[in-house]
C-alpha positions as CSV (number, residue, x, y, z in Angstrom):
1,X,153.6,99.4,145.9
2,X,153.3,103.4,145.8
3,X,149.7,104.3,147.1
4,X,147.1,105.8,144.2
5,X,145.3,108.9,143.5
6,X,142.6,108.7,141.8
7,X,141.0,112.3,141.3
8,X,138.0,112.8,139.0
9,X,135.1,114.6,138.7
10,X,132.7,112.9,140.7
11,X,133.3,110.3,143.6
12,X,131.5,107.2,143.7
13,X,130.8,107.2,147.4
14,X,128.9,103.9,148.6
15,X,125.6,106.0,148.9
16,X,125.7,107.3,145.6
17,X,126.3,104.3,144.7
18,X,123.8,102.6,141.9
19,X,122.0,105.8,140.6
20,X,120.1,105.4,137.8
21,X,122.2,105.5,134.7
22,X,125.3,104.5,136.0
23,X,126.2,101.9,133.5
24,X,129.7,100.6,133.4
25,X,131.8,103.8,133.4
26,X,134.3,105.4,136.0
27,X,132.8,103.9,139.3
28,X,133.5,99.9,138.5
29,X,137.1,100.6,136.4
30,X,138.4,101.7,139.7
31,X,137.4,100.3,142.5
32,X,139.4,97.1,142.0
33,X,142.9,99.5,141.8
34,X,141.9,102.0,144.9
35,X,141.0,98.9,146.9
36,X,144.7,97.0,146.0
37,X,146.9,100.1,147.4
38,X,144.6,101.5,150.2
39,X,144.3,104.5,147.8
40,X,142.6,107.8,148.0
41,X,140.0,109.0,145.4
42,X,139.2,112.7,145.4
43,X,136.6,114.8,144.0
44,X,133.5,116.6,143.6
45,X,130.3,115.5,146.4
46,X,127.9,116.5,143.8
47,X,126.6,118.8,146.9
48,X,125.9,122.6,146.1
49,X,127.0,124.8,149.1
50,X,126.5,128.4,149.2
51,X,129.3,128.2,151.7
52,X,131.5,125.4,151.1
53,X,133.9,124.1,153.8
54,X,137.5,124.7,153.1
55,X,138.5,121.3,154.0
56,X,137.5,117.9,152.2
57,X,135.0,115.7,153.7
58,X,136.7,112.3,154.4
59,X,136.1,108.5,154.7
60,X,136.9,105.2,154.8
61,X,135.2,102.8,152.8
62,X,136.0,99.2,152.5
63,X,139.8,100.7,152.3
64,X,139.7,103.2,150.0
65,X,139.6,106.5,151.4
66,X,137.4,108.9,149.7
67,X,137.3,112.9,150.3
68,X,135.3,115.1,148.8
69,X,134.1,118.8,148.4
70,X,130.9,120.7,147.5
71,X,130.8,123.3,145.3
72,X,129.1,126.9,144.8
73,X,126.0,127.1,142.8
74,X,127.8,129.5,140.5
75,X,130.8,126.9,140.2
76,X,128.4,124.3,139.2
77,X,126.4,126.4,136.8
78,X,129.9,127.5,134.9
79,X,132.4,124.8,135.3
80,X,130.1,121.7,135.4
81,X,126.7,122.7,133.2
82,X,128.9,125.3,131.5
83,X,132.2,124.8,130.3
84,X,132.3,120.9,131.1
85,X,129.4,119.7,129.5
86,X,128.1,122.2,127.2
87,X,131.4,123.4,125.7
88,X,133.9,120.4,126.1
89,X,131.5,117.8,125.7
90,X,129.7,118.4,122.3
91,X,132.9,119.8,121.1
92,X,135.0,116.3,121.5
93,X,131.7,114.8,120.1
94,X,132.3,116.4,117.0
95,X,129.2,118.8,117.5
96,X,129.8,122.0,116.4
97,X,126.5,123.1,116.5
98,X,125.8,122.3,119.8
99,X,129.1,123.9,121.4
100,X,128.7,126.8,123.3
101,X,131.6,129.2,123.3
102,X,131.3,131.6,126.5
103,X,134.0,133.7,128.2
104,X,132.7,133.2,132.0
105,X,132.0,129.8,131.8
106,X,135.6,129.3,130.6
107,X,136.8,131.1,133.6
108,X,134.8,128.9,135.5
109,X,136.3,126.1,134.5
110,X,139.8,126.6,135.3
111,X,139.1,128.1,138.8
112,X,137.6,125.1,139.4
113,X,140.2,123.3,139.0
114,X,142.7,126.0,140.8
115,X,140.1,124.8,143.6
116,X,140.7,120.9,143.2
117,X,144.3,121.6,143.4
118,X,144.3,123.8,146.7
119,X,142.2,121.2,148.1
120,X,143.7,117.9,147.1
121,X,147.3,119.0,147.3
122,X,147.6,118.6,150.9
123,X,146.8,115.3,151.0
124,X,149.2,113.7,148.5
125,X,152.0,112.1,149.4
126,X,155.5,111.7,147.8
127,X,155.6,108.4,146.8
128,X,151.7,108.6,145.4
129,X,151.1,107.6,141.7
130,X,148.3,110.8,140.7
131,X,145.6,109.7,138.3
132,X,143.7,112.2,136.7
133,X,140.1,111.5,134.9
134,X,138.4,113.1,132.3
135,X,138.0,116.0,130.3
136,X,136.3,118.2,134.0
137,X,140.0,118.5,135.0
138,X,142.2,118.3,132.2
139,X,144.2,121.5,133.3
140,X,144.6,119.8,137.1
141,X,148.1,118.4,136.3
142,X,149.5,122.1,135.6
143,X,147.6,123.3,138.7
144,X,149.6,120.8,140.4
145,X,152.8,121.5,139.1
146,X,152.5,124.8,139.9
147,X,152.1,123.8,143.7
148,X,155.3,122.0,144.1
149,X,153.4,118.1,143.1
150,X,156.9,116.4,141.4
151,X,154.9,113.0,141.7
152,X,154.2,111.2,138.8
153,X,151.0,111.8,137.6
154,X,148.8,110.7,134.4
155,X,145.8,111.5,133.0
156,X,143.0,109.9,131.0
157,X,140.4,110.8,128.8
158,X,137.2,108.8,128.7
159,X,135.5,110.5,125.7
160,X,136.9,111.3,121.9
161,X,139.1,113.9,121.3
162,X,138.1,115.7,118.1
163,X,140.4,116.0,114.7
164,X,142.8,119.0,114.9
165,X,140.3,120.8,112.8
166,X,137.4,121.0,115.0
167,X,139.6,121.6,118.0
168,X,141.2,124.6,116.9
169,X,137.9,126.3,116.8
170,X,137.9,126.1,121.0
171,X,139.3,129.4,122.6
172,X,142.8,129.5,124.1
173,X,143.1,125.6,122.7
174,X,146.9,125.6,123.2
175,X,146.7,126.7,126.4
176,X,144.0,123.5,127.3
177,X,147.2,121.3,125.4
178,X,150.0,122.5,127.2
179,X,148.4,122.5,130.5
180,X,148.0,118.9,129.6
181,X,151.4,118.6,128.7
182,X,152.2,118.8,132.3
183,X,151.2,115.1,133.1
184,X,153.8,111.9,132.8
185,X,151.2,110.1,130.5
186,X,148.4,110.8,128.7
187,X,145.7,107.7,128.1
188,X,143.1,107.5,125.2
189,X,140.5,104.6,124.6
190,X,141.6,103.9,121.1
191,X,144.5,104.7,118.6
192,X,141.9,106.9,116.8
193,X,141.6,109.2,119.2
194,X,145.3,109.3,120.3
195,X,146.1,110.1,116.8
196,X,144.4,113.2,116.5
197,X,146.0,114.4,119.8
198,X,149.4,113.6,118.4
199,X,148.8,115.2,115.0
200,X,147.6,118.6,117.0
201,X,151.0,118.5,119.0
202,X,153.0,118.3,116.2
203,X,150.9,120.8,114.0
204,X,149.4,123.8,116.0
205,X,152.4,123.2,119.1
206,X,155.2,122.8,117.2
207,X,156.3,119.8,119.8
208,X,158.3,117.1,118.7
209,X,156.4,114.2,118.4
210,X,156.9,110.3,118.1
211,X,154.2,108.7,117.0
212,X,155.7,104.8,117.5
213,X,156.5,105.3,121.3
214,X,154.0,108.3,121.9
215,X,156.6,110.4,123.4
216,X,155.8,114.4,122.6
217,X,158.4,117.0,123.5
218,X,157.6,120.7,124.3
219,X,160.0,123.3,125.7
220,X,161.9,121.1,127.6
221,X,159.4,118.5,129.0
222,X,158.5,115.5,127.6
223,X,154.9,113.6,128.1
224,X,154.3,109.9,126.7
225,X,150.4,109.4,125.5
226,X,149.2,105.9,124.9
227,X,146.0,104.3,123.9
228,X,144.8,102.2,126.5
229,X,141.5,100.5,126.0
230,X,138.7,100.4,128.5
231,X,137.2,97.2,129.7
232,X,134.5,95.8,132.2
233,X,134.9,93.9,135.5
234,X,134.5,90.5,133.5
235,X,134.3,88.1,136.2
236,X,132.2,90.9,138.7
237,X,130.1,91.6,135.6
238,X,129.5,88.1,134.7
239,X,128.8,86.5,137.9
240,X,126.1,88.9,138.3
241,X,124.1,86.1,136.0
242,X,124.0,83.4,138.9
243,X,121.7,85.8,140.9
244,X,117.8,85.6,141.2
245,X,117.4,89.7,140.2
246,X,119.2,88.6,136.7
247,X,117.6,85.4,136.3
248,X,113.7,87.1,137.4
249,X,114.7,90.2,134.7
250,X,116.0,88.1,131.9
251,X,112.6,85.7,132.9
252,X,110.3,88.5,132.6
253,X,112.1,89.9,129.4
254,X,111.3,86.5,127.3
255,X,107.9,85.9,129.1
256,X,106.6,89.6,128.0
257,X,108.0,89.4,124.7
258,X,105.8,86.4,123.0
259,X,108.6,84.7,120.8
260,X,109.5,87.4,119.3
261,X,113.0,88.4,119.2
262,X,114.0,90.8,122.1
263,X,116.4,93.5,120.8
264,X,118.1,95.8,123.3
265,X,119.3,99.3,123.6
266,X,121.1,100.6,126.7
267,X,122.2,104.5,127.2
268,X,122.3,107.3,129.1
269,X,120.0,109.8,127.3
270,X,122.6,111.7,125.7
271,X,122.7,113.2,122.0
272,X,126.3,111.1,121.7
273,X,124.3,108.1,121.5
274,X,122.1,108.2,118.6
275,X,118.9,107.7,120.1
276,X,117.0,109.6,117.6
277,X,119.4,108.0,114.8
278,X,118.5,104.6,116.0
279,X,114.6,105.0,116.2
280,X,114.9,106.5,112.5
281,X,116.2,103.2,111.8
282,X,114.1,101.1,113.2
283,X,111.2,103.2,111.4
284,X,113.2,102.7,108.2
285,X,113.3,98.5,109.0
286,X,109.4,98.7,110.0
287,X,108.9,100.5,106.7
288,X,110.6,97.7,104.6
289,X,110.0,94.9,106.2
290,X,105.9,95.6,107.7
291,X,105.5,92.7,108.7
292,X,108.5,91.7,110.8
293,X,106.3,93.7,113.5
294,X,105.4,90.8,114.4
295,X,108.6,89.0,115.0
296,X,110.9,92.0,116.8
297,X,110.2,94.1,119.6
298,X,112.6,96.5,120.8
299,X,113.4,97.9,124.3
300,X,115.5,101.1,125.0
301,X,116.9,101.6,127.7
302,X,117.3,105.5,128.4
303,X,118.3,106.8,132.2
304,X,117.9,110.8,132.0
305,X,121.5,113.0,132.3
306,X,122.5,115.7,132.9
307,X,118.5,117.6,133.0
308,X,119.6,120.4,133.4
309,X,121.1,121.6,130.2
310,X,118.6,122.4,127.3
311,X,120.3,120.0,124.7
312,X,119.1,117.2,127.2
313,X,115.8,118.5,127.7
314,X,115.4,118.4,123.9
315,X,116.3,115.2,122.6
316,X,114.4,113.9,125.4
317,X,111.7,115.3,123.7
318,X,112.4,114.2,120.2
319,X,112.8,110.9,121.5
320,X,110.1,110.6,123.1
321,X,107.8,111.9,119.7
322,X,109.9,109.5,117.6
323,X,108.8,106.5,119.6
324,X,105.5,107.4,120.2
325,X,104.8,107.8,115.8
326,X,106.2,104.1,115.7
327,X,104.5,102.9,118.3
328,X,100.8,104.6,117.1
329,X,101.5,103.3,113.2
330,X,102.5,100.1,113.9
331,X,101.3,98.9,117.6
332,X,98.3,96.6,117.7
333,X,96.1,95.4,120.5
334,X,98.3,92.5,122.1
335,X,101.9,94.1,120.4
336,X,104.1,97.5,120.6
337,X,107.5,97.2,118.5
338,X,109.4,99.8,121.1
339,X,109.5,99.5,124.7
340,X,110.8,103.0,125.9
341,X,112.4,102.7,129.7
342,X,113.2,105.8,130.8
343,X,115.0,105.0,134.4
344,X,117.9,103.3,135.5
345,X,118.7,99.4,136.2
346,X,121.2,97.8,138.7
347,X,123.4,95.6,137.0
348,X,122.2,92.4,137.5
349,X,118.9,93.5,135.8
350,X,120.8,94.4,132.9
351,X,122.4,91.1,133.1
352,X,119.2,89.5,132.3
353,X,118.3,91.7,130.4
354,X,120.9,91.4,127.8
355,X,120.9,87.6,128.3
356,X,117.1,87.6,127.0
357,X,117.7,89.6,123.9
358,X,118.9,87.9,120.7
359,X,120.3,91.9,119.5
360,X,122.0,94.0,121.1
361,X,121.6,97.6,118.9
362,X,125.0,100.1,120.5
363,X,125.2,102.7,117.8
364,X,126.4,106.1,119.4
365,X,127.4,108.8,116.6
366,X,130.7,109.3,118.9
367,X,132.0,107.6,122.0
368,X,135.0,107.3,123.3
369,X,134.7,103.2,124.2
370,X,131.1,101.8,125.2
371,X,130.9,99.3,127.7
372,X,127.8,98.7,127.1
373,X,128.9,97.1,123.8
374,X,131.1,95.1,126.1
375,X,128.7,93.8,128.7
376,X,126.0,92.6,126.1
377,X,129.0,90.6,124.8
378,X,129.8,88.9,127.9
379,X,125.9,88.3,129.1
380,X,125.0,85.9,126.0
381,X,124.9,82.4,126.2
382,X,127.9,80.7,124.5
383,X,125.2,78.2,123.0
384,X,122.9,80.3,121.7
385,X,124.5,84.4,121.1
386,X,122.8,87.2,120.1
387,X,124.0,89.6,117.9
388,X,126.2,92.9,118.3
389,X,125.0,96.0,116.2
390,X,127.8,98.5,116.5
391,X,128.2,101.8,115.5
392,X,131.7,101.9,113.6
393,X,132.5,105.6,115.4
394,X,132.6,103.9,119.1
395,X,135.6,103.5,120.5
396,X,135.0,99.5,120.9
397,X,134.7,99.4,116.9
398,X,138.3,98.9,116.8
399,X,138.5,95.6,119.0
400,X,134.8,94.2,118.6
401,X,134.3,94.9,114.6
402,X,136.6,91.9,113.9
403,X,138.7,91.3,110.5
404,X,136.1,90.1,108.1
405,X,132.4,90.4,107.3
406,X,131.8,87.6,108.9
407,X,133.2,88.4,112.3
408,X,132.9,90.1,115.1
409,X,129.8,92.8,115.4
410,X,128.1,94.2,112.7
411,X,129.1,97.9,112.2
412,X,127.0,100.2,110.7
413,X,126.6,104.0,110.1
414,X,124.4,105.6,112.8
415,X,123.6,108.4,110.6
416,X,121.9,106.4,107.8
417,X,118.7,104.8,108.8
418,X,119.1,102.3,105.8
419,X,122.8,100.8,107.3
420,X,120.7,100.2,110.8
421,X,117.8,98.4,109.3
422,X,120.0,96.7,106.9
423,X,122.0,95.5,110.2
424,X,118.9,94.9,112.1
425,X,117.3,92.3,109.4
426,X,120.8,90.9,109.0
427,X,120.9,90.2,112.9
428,X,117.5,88.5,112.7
429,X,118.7,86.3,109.8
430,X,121.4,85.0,111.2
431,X,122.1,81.5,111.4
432,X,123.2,79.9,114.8
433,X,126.6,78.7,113.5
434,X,127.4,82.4,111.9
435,X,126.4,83.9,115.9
436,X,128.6,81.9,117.5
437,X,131.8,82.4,115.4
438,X,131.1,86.2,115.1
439,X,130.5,86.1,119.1
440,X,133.5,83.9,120.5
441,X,136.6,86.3,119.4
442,X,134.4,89.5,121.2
443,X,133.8,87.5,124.0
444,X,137.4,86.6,124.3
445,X,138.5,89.8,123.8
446,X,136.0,91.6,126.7
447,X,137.0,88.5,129.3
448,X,140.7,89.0,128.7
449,X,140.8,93.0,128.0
450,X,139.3,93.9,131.5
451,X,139.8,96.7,133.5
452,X,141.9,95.0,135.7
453,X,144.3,94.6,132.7
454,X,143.7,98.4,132.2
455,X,144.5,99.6,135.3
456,X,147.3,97.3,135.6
457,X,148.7,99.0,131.9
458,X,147.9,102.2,133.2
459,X,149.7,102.7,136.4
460,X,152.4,100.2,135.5
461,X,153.3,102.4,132.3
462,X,152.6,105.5,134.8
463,X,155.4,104.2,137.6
464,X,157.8,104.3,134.7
């Protein structure tokens, strides 16, 4: 079995290991993979240096070897706050009004990743199977090439990527494409998203494309790109409910609530996720229904990201406003509807957590999967399931939403306030019988569509 590379942005080294926020995500889809080959993950320390050393640090934990390097300030401020995450990021969201559009930042960007190819070059090997993550490095695979790397090597992208549209309106797009061209294969979460990739090929390339096999053909090379949808550690995940920390959070959940029916948001605070959207909804439900005050209380869940970027700092804000004008209209002495958390959780919390609540409310404006979708799924009790409310432009849409009104999650629109509080009093409505036959097709598809099967897709379609 040829050895992997993982290389992302970050590394999830043991003592960065359960920060708040880190929900799901990058960390737990690959542990299981590095740990089967003896494999080496490289990236970013998330250590500022004004003098960073030229070699990696490297180590050896519980056989996966992980090397890492730390970055300038200046790197950080224009690859990472800059380029990355306030020019990429709001961009494959679909924000246009957020998306910054700066010439040094952009310059940033790719000498950043010249950087993570001078470094990590060295220490690949010829039989190695290269896995690239995320929209930080999307030009690595060229930087690469360019370095003599004939391994194969894929890439995939853990967020949206827009319509052709939208993308188009990001400087020196083709170039962005056709360094991405230089990979094997190219992953997506959903077909949505690989559609729109394949449409810009074809359209604003010129490359030949296939859309039944994936296989897209420009000047002479040919990449394959493939949806391949993200799933959680089921039975890592799920055996997190036999511990005491689950069974004390998921205790203290249905103690503290009264009888009244627990409903549960989890996210990083991020403008993707909707948090404003989904208080405006729950306003618009409190509004209608007065006094189901008295029967619903709702707990977000909100770790901060990413603090230093103004957008952050500002929904923060408005999130923070928007729950406190529920909370003073409609609290009373013994009862507030919204329960705003603003720190992280280890997992087994959030185990419990999700187990107590009867709703799970997941409606991000854009995402490229949500795993938190996916873990509410498999925490509930197959006698006695709560409800999924899921935003129909998540990436998990496509697999959780089922085939019928009567299956599967209940999508809604994140943007109208009256879809979530319709979907909210549906949720509470809804007889036992009804929960159970919309939960058991979710729950077999997040047990048997883990991210062992997606590695195992991945990297077996990457060997060739």
């Amino acid at each position: 079995m040829s050895r992997l590379v993982v290389i992302s942005n970050r590394v999830a080294v043991p003592k960065a290991r359960g920060a708040a926020g880190a929900q799901g995500g990058l960390a737990g889809a690959l542990n299981a993979a590095l740990k089967k080959t003896g494999g080496l993950w490289f990236g970013w320390s998330g250590e500022e240096a004004e003098k960073p050393s030229p070699e990696p640090t490297v180590g050896i934990y519980d056989g996966v070897t992980m090397a890492t390097i730390d970055l300038e300030p200046h790197d950080v401020d224009e690859y990472y706050n800059g380029y990355a995450n306030s020019t990429l990021w709001p961009l494959f969201h679909y924000r246009l009004d957020l998306t910054e559009y700066e010439r040094e930042t952009g310059r940033g960007y790719e000498r950043v990743n010249e950087l993570f190819a001078d470094r990590v070059t060295p220490l690949i090997e010829p039989d190695d199977l290269v896995w690239v993550h995320d929209y930080h490095l999307m030009p690595l695979g060229d930087g690469l090439r360019r370095r003599g790397v004939k391994n194969r090597m894929g890439f995939f992208l853990h967020i949206p990527w827009p319509p052709t549209r939208l993308f188009v309106s990001l400087p020196y797009h083709e170039r962005l494409v056709q360094s991405l061209l230089a990979y094997d294969l190219i992953g997506f979460q959903c077909d949505e998203w690989l559609e729109s990739f394949l449409h810009y090929c074809r359209k604003e390339l010129g490359a030949e494309v296939d859309t039944e096999s994936g296989r897209i053909t420009f000047e002479g090379r040919t990449t394959i790109a493939r949806a391949y949808p993200i799933g959680i550690d089921f039975e890592h995940f799920t055996a997190q409910g036999e511990t005491g920390e689950a069974r004390q959070a998921q205790q203290r959940v249905i103690s503290s609530t009264r009888r009244r029916t627990a409903m549960i948001g989890v996210d990083r605070l991020d403008y993707s996720k909707g948090l404003p959207e989904r208080i405006d909804g729950l306003g618009r439900f409190f509004d209608r229904y007065p006094e189901r005050v008295k029967d619903l209380v709702f707990i977000q869940i909100a770790p901060p990201s990413r603090a230093d970027i103004g957008s952050y700092k500002k929904i923060r804000a408005e999130l923070e406003q928007k729950t406190g004008q529920i909370n003073g209209a409609r609290s009373r002495i013994d009862l507030v509807p919204i329960r705003y958390v603003n720190q992280g959780h280890t997992t087994a919390e959030l185990y419990g957590v999700y187990r107590a609540c009867k709703i799970g409310l997941v409606t991000p404006l854009r995402d490229g999967m949500n795993l938190v979708a996916k873990e509410y799924v498999a925490a509930q009790d197959p006698e006695d399931p709560g409800v999924l409310i899921l935003s129909r432009f998540a990436g998990a849409a496509q697999q959780l939403g089922g085939k019928g009104e009567t299956e599967g999650a209940i999508l809604v629109n994140p943007h109208s306030p009256d879809d979530i509080a319709a979907g909210i009093r549906d949720a509470l409505e809804m007889p036992l019988e009804e929960r159970k036959a919309r939960w058991q097709p979710m729950f077999e598809c997040v047990r048997d569509e883990n991210v062992q099967r997606w590695t195992e897709n991945f990297t077996r379609d990457l060997a060739g």
